[in-house]
C-alpha positions in Angstrom: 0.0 0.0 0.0 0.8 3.4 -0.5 0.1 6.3 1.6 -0.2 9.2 -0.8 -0.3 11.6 2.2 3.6 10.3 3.2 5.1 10.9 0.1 8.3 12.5 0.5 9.1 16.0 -1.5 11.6 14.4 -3.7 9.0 11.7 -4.6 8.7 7.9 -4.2 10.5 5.2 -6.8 9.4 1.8 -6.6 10.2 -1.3 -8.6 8.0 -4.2 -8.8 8.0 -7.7 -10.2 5.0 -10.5 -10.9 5.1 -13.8 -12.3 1.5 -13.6 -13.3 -1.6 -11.4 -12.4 -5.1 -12.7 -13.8 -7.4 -10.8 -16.4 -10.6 -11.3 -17.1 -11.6 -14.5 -18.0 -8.7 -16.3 -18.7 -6.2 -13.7 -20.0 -3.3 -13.8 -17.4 -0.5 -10.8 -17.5 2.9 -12.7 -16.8 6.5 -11.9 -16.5 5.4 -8.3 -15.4 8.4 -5.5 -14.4 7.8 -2.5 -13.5 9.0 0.9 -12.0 6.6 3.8 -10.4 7.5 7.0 -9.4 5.4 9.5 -7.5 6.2 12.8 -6.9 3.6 15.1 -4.9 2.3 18.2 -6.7 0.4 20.5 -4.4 -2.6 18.4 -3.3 -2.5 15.8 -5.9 0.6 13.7 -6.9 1.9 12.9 -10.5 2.7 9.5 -11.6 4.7 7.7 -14.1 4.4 4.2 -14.7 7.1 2.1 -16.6 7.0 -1.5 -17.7 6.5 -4.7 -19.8 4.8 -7.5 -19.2 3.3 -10.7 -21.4 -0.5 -11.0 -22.0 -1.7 -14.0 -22.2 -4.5 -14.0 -24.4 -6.8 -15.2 -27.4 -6.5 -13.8 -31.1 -9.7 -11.9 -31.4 -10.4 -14.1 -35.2 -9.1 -17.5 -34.7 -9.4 -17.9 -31.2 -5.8 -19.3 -31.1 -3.8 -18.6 -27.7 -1.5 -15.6 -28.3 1.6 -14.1 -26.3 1.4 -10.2 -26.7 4.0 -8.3 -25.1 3.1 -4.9 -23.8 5.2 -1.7 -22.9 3.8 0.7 -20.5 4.8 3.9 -20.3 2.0 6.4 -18.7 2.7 9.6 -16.9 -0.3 11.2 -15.4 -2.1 13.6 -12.4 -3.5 11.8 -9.8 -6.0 14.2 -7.7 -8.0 13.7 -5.0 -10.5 16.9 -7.0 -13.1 14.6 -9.0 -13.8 18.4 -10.3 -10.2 18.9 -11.4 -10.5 18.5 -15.2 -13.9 20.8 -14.8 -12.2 23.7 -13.2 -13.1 26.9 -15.0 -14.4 27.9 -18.5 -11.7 26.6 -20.6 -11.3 24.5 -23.6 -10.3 20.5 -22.9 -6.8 20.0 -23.8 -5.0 16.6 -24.1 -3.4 17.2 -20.3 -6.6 18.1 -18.9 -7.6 13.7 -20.0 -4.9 12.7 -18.3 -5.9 13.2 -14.9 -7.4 10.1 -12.7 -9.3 10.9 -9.6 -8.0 8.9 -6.5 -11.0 8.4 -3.8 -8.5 6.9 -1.6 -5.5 8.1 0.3 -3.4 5.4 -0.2 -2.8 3.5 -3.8 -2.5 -0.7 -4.0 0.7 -0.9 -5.9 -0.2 -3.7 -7.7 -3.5 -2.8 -8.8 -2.4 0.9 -10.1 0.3 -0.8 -12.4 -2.2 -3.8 -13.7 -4.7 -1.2 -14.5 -2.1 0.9 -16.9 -1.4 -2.7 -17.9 -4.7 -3.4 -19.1 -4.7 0.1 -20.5 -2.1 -0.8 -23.1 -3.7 -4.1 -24.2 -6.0 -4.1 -27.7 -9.5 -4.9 -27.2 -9.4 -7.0 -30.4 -5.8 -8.9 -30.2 -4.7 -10.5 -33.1 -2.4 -13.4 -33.7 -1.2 -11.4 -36.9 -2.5 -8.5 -38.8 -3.2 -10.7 -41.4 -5.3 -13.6 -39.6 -7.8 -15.2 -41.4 -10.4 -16.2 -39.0 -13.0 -19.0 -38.7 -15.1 -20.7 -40.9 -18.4 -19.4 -39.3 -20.1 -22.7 -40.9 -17.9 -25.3 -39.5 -15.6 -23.7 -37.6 -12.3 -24.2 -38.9 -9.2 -22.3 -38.6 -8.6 -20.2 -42.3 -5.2 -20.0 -41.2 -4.6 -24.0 -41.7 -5.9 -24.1 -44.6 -9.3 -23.6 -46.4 -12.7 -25.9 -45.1 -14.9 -27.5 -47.9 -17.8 -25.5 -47.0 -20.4 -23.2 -49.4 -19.6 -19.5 -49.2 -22.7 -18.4 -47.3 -25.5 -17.1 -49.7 -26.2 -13.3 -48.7 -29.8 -12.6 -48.7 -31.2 -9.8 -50.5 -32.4 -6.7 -48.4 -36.3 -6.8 -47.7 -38.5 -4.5 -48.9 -38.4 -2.8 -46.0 -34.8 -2.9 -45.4 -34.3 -1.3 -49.2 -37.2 1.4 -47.6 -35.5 2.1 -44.7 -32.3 2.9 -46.2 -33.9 5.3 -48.8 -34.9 7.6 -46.0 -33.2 10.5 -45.4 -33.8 12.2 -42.2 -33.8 15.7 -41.0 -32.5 15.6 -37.3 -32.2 19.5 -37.2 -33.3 21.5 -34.3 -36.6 19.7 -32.4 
């Protein structure tokens, strides 16, 4: 745990290592490293996080298990102001989206650097950029080879379908 309130003025470096931390479902983050440093800024502190880890994972089109190696490297405000990014009448800027509110005074280690982790991992992994999927008839991997199934037929639109997407709408002022 840390205490964010007993941070020294010259900050607080930590280095951390896991052999695995579980995901969601059966995704597992393994081999992690990783350094954190937190230096306080007025009421709030700033944090970097630094790493690299393995995800283990599944390619998002053939379902295959996939190793995905991830670099972290996120630097951002952490405040304990949820009204922070609101302050004033000014334009959003990209700094202004980089600040997390912290509810807590003190931080789980472990947690904060598995949620930058997850941060960094693609919703839709892939085992290559060039995977071929499944068959969605029989369910065979494209990337062994080609099934002997039909190419599905593709229905034509309904009537209503062909209606619908004639229409143009006016969505002005109501």
């Amino acid at each position: 745990m840390i205490d964010l309130s007993q941070i020294p003025a010259e900050g607080l470096r930590l280095e951390g290592r896991e052999a695995a931390l579980p995901l969601e479902g059966k995704d597992v983050l393994r081999d992690l490293a990783w350094a954190l440093h937190i230096m306080p800024s007025d009421a709030d502190v700033f944090i970097d996080v630094r790493g690299q880890a393995v995800c283990e994972c599944t390619c998002a089109r053939c379902l295959e298990p996939l190793d995905l190696p991830i670099r972290v490297e996120s630097q951002f405000l952490g405040s304990k102001d949820p009204e922070l990014v609101v302050r004033g009448n000014h334009t959003l800027g990209s700094q202004d989206l980089d600040v997390v509110f912290i509810p807590e005074p003190v931080l789980e280690e472990t947690e904060l650097v598995k949620e930058q982790f997850m941060l960094h991992i693609p919703t839709h992994p892939l085992c290559r950029e060039d995977c071929q999927g499944l068959c969605p008839q029989c369910g065979k991997n494209w990337n062994k080879g080609r099934c002997s199934c039909r190419p599905e037929h593709v229905k034509a639109p309904s009537a209503l379908a062909q209606a619908l997407a004639g229409l143009k709408l006016d969505l002005g002022d109501q």
